[in-house]
N, C-alpha and C positions, 0 to 999 in steps of 0.2 A: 539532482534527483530527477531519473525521468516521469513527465508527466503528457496525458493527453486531453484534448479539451472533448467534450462530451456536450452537444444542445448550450456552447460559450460558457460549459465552468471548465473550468484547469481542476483534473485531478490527478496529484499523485499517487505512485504508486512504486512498489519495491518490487525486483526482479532478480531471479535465481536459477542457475539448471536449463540443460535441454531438455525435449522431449515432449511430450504430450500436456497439455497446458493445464495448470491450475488454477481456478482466481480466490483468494482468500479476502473476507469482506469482512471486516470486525463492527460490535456491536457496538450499541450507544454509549458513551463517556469510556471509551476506548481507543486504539488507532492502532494502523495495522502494523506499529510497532509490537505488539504484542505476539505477534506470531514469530519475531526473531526470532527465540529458540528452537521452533520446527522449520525454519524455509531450508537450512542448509542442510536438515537429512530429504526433506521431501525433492529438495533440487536434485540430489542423488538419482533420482529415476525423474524427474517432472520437470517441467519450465511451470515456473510458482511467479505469481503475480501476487501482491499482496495491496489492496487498492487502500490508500490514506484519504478515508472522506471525508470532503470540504470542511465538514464546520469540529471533525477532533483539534484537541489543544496543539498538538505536536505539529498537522501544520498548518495550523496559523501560527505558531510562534517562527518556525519556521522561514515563514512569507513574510515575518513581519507586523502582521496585521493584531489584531485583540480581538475581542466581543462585544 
């Protein structure tokens, strides 16, 4: 999963599409797995970022880590 570190955190994040950039940021007690079913029509015309922040479940399970 590509990820980049941002002020020493590692954030992942999912990527789709050429073209004009997207960033997609999901809300609390969610992860930007949630926007799976739109990245691949938005990819269609867009480069789609979908950022997975630090503290969602999916990745910490991930990484490994817990709460």
């Amino acid at each position: 999963m590509p990820s980049v570190n941002v002020n020493g955190l590692k954030l992942n994040y999912l990527e789709r599409g050429q073209g004009p950039p997207i960033v997609l940021s999901h809300g609390f007690q969610n992860s930007g797995f949630a926007f799976t079913p739109i990245l691949d029509r938005l990819a269609e015309r867009f480069r789609v970022f979908a950022v997975l922040r630090k503290n969602s479940i999916p990745v910490q399970a991930a990484a490994g880590t817990s709460r």
